[in-house]
N, C-alpha and C positions, 0 to 999 in steps of 0.2 A: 571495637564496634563490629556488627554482624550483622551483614544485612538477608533477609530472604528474598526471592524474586521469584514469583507464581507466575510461569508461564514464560518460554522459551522464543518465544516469538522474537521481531524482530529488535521493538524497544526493548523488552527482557535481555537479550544478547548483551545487544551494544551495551546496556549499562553495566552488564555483568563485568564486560571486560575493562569497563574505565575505573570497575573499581577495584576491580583484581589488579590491575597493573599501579592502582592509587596506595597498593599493598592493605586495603581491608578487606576482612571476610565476609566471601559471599556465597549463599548456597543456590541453585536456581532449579524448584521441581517445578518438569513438564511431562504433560500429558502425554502427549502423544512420540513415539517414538520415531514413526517413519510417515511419510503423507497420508493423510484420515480426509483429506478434499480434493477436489478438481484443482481447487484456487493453487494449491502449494504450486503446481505446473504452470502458474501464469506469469506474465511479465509485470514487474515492478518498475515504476521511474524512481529514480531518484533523483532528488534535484539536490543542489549545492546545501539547502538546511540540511540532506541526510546526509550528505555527503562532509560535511565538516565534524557534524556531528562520529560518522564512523571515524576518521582519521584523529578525532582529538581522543578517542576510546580505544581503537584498536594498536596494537603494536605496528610498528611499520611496515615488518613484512607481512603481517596481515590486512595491513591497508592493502597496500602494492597488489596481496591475491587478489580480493575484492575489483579494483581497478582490471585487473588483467583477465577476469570472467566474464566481463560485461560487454554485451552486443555492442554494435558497431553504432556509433550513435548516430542521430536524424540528422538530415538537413534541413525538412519541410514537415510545416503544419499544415493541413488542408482544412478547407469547409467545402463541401457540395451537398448537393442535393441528393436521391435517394437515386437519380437517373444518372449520377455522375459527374455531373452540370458544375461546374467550379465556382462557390461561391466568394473564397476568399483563399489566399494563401499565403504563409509566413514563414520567413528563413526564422530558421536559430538561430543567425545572426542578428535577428532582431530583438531577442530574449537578452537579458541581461543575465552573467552568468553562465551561460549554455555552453553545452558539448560542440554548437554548430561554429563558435568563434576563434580565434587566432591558436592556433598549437601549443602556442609557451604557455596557456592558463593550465594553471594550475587542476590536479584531478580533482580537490574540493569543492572549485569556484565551476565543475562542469554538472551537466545533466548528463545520468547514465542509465540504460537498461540494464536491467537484471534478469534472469527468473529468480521467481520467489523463494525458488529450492534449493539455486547455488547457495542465493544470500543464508538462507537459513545452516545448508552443511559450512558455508565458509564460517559462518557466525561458532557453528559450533567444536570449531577445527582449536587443538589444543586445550579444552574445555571440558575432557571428558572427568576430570574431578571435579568436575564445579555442578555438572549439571546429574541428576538423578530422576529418571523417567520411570514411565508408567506411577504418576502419581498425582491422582485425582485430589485437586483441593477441596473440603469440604465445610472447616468453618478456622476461625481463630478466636484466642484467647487475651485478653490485653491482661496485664498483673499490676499489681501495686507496685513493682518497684521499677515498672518504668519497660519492663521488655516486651513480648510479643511470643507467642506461639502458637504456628500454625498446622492442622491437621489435614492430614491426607486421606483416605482411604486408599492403601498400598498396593501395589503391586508386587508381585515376588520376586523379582529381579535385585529388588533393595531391603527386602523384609529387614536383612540384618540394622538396617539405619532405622526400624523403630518407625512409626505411624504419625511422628509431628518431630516442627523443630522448630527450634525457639531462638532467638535472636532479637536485636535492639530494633530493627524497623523492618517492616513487613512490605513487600512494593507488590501491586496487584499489576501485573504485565499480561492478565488470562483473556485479553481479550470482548470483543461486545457481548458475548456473554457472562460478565466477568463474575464468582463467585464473589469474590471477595469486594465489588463494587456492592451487590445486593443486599450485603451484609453490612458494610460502612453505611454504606449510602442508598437507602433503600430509597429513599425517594427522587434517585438519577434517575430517570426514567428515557428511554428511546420512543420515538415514532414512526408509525410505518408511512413511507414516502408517496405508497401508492402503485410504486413503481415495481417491475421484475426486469432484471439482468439476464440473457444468455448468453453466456461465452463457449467459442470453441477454436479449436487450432487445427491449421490446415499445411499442411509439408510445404518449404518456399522452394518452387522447381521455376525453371523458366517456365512452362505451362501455367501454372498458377501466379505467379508474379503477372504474367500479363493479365489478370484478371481484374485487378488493380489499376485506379486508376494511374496515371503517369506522376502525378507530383507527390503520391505517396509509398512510391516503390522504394524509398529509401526513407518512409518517415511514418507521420502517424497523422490517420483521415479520419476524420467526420462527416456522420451522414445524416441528414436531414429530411423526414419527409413529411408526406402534408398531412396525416396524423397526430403528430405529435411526437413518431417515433423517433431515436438516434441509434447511428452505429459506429463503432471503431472501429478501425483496424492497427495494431501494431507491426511493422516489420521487425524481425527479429533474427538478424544475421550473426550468430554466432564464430569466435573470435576461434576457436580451436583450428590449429594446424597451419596458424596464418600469423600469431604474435608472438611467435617462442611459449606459452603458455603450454605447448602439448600438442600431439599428433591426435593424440584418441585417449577418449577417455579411461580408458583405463591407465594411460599415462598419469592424468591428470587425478585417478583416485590415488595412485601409488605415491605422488609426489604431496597431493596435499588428501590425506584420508580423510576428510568431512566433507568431499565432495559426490556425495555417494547419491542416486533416487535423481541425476540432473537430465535436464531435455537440453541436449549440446547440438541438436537439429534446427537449422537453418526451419525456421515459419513463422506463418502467419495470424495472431494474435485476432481473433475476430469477436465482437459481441454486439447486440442488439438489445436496445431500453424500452421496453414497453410498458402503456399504461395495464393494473391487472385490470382494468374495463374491456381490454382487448385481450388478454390470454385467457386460455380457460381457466376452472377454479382449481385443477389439477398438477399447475407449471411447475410448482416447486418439488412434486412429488415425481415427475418425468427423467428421465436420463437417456445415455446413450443414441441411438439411431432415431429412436422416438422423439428423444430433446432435438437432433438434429433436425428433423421433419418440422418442427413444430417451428424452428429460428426461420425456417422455410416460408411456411404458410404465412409466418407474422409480414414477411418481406415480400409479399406478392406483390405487385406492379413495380420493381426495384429494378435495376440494371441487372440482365442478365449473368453478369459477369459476377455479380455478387451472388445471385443466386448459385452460381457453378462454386466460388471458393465454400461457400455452406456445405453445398451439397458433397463436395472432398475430402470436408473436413473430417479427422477422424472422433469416432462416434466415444469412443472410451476419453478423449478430454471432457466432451460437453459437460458444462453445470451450470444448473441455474440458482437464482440467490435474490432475496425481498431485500431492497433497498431502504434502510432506516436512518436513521439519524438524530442525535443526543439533543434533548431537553434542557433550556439551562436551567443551571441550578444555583441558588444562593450560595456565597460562599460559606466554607465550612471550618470550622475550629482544628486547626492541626494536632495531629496526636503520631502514635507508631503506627501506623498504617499510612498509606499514601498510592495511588495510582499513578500508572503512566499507557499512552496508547490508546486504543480500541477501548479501554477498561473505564473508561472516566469520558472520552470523547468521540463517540463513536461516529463517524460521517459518512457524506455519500461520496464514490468514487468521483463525483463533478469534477475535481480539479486536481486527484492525483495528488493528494495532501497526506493524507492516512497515516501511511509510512513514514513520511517527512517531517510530519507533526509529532509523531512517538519517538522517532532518532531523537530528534531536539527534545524531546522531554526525558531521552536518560542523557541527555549530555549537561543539559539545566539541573536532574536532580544528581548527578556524579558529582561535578563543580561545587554544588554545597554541601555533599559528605565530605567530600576533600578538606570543607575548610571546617568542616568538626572535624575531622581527624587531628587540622593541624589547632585545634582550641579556639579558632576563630567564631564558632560560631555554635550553640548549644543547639543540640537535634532537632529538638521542635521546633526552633527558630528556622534554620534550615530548611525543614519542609515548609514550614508556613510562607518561609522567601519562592521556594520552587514553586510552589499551587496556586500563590497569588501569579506571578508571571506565569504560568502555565494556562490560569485560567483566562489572560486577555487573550494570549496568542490563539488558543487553541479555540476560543468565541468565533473570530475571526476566519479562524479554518470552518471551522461547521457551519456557519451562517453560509458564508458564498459557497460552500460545496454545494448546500441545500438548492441556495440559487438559482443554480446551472442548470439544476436536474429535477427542479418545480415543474411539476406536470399540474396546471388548475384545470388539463378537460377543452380550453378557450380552440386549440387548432380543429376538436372535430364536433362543436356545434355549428351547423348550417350554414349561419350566413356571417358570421365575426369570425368563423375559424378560417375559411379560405383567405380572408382580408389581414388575418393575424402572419399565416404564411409570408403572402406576399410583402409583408410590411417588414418579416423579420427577415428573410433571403434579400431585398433592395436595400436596407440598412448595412448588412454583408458586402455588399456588391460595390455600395457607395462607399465604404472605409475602404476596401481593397484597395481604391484607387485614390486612398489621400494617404501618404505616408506617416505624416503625423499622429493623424488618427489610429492607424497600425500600430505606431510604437506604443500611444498612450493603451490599447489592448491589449498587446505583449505585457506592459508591465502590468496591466490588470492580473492577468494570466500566472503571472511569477511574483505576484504579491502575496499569496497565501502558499505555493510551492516554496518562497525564501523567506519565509515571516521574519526576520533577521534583518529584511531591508525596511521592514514598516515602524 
């Protein structure tokens, strides 16, 4: 058996390697070779579904890297207001599963920071025969006797391997734009949310740390204001020259060489949600000092102190990005093709699922090649097992992502929007102070981050 895997990402990896070490063949073309976006420089959560998910895939000392690249984890969840105003706050002690709890848990059962970049060079670390870049997928071929082959348009770095490859099942891991989603499943369709994202990153010095409110100098805040708008912040204290991991990065390319293109600086992970009724019609088309201005102008009457880590930030992270989110679709007849990821389930960042969601979807489709390899179980059936459970879990992730991050317009008409406010910030205010209430939250919150526990 020979599987292909369109797109190097991060469910692409992980599946790669659960099946490489399951001893079946697996090829994996991706596109891009080195970072093509802002986003590869961002921070990633992982929660316990990706996190069980890499370790049942990767070999252990490649677990153990992964583990040992990841910022310092949170203590605190914040909610305030856009002036600073604390509306709610929650230990990771209160998560079930988290990085915030007793020492002896286990690395799978924690929540972990990444950047996007480590996870992607650790992902591709010992991999370099498996994976063949610069190579644009452009369509595929099903044949009568049951196999699969898919067409690139080449790049020259591999010309020698020929413009297609052919194998028993085809795994589409490309991503929300996914080629080979278009082609299977032309009628998945995504929706636009309404919504635009800017993120940017700002150096974590003590100057800028103070910028920050107090309970999320060591965690991750939300901001709330009476538009409608949110903001993040992520801390991100990187582990270099404090966990035996390495002094300096270049330590750390020599020892493990797929750690190459990483942001190993200590910052601060910043972005703002706005409706496009409030940005101009040009947001997605802005960059650098201009995007920065413009995450500026969005945040006028915001705490000053937020306005300063914006204004710090450096101008070659900023990027902005149209929030969408997958369509459902009727279930569909298995064959050799099958997606996993962004490719089949595309959501809103609402809940830090994305990644979480695609780990668990190659560790769900690795487990039932496994059990074709050993005879257990005929290919088709296999996929048809993975895509049915793929498709309840991953409903579940997309719905509440949507959720979260439903902008219907209600905070800035006239006289319900002000009353929406204060209805939603005195709800906040009133759980903070019932314990109960908190946890049954918490586990809201880590219901679709450990879809595992539902």
């Amino acid at each position: 058996m020979k599987v292909i895997i369109v797109g190097a990402g991060t469910g692409g990896m992980c599946l790669a390697h659960g099946l490489r070490r399951a001893g079946i063949e697996v090829a994996v073309h991706e596109r891009d070779r080195t970072r093509t976006t802002g986003l590869h420089g961002y921070r990633v959560g992982i929660s316990p579904n990706g996190a069980r998910a890499l370790k049942a895939c990767l070999d252990p000392e490649l677990f153990a890297t992964f583990v040992a690249t990841t910022a310092a984890p949170y203590d605190t969840l914040a909610m305030l207001t856009e002036r600073y105003r604390t509306l709610l706050t929650m230990s990771f002690d209160d998560l079930p599963h988290t990085s915030g709890g007793p020492e002896d848990r286990a690395p799978e059962d924690r929540e972990h920071n990444v950047s996007r970049m480590t996870l992607r060079q650790v992902l591709f670390t010992g991999m370099e025969d498996v994976i063949a870049f610069d190579r644009r997928f452009t369509h595929y071929e099903q044949h009568p006797d049951g196999r699969v082959t898919a067409f690139f348009d080449n790049g020259s770095e591999h010309a020698d391997r020929g413009s297609s490859d052919t194998g028993d099942l085809l795994v589409g891991a490309d991503g929300a734009g996914s080629r080979v989603r278009r082609q299977y499943l032309p009628h998945a369709t995504h929706t636009e949310t309404g919504l635009v994202g800017i993120g940017g990153k700002t150096l974590l010095t003590g100057r800028t740390e103070a910028l920050l409110p107090e309970p999320v100098q060591n965690g991750f805040g939300m901001y709330f204001d009476r538009r409608g708008q949110f903001g993040i912040t992520h801390v991100m204290r990187m582990p270099w020259g404090t966990s035996g991991v390495g002094v300096t990065e270049r330590e750390l390319v020599d020892r493990w060489p797929g750690l190459r293109f990483d942001n190993t600086t200590d910052h601060v992970s910043w972005a703002i949600t706005t409706s496009r009724t409030l940005a101009p019609a040009d947001v997605l088309e802005r960059e650098g000092a201009d995007l920065v201005a413009l995450a500026g102008e969005l945040s006028a009457g915001w705490d000053r102190r937020w306005l300063e880590l914006i204004d710090t930030s450096d101008p070659g992270a900023a990027v902005a990005l149209s929030i969408r989110t997958a369509d459902p679709v009727p279930a569909w007849t298995p064959s050799t093709v099958t997606m996993i990821g962004d490719a089949i389930h595309t959501m809103t960042p609402g809940r830090g699922a994305g990644a979480n969601t695609a780990l668990r979807d190659a560790r769900e489709l690795r487990d039932r090649l496994v059990r074709v390899r050993d005879g257990e179980l005929g290919l088709l059936e296999a996929v048809g097992e993975y895509e049915e459970l793929m498709r309840r879990y991953s409903s579940l992730a997309v719905r509440e992502s949507l959720e979260f991050m439903n902008d219907d317009g209600t905070a800035r008409r006239p006289v319900i929007g002000p009353l929406s406010v204060l209805a939603q910030r005195t709800g906040l205010r009133v759980v903070d102070h019932i314990p109960a209430a908190k946890r049954r939250m918490a586990r809201g919150f880590q219901r679709v981050r450990d879809s595992e526990l539902v």
